[in-house]
Structures are given as structure tokens and as C-alpha cells.
C-alpha positions as CSV (number, residue, x, y, z in Angstrom):
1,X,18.8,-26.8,15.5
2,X,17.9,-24.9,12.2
3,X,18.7,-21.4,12.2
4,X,16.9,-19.3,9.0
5,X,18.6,-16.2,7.6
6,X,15.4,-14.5,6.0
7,X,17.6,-12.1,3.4
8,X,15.1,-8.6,2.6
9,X,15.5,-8.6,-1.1
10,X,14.6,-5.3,-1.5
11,X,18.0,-4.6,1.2
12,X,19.7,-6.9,-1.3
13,X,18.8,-5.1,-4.7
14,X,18.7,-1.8,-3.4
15,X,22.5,-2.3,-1.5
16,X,23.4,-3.2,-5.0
17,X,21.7,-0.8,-7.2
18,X,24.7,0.3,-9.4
19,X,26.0,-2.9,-10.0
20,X,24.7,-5.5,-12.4
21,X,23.7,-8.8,-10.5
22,X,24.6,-11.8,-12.1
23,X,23.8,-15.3,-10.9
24,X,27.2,-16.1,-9.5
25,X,27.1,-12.8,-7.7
26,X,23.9,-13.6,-5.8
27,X,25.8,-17.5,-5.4
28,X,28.6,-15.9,-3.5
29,X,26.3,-13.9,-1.7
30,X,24.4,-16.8,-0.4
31,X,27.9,-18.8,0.4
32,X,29.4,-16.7,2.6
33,X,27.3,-18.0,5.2
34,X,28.8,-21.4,4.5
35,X,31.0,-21.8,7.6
36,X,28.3,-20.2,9.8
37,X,25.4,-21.0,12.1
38,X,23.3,-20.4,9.3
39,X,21.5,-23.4,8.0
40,X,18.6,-22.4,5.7
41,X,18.6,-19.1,3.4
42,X,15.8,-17.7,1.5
43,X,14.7,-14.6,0.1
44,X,11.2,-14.1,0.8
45,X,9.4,-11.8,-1.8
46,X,5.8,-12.6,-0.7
47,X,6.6,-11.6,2.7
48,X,7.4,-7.9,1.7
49,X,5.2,-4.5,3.6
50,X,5.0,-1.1,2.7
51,X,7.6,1.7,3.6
52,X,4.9,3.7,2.5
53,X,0.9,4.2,3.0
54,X,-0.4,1.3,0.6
55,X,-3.9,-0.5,0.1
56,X,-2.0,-3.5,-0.8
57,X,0.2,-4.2,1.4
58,X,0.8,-3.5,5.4
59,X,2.9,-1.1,6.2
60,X,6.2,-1.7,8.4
61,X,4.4,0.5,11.1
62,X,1.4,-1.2,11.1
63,X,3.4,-4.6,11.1
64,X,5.5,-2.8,14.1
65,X,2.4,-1.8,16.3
66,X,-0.1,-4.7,15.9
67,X,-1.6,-6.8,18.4
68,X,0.9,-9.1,20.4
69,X,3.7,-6.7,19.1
70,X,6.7,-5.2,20.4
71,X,5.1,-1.5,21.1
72,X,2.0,-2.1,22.7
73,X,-1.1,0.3,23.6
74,X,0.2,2.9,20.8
């Protein structure tokens, strides 16, 4: 079985926002899930929505409440 960590990289960046990020940073970031269940990581920026009203991108809410969601009948 494959389990997939799907890292938020705007979590990452902003968790990190004083700090300058170098590659090896963002290496040991990714292997400390080495030893774990963990089996595929990947940060995916095109699957990113809105924490705010946007006509580009969905908004977590909207994501939260669609069809076939978790809240239903909203």
C-alpha cells in the first residue's frame, strides 16, 4: 500500500516565514518522514484554493460545501 503525504506549501512557507529556506532545509524536511508510513511526498502548488473571495480560484469554503462533501444541504 502507498500512502501520500500531500505537504500545503503555503503551510510550509508561511510556518517558515522568518527563516531563509535553503535546499537542504526543505531536504530534511522531506526526510523526516523516512522511517514512517509515508511512501510518496509532494507539494502540490496547482492544487492550491482561496482563503479568500477569488475569481480564480475556489475558495476553501466552497471546496468544504460542494456536492458529495462533508457538510451537506448548507
Amino acid at each position: 500500500m502507498r500512502v501520500f503525504l500531500n505537504e500545503d506549501w503555503i503551510h510550509y512557507l508561511w510556518s517558515r516565514y522568518d527563516q531563509e529556506i535553503e535546499k537542504e532545509a526543505l531536504q530534511n524536511f522531506i526526510r523526516q518522514y523516512k522511517d514512517t508510513t509515508i511512501t510518496d511526498f509532494c507539494f502540490n502548488v496547482n492544487g492550491t484554493v482561496s482563503t479568500s473571495m477569488s475569481g480564480v480560484l475556489q475558495t476553501w469554503i466552497d471546496k468544504y460545501c460542494q456536492q458529495n462533501s462533508v457538510v451537506k444541504n448548507r
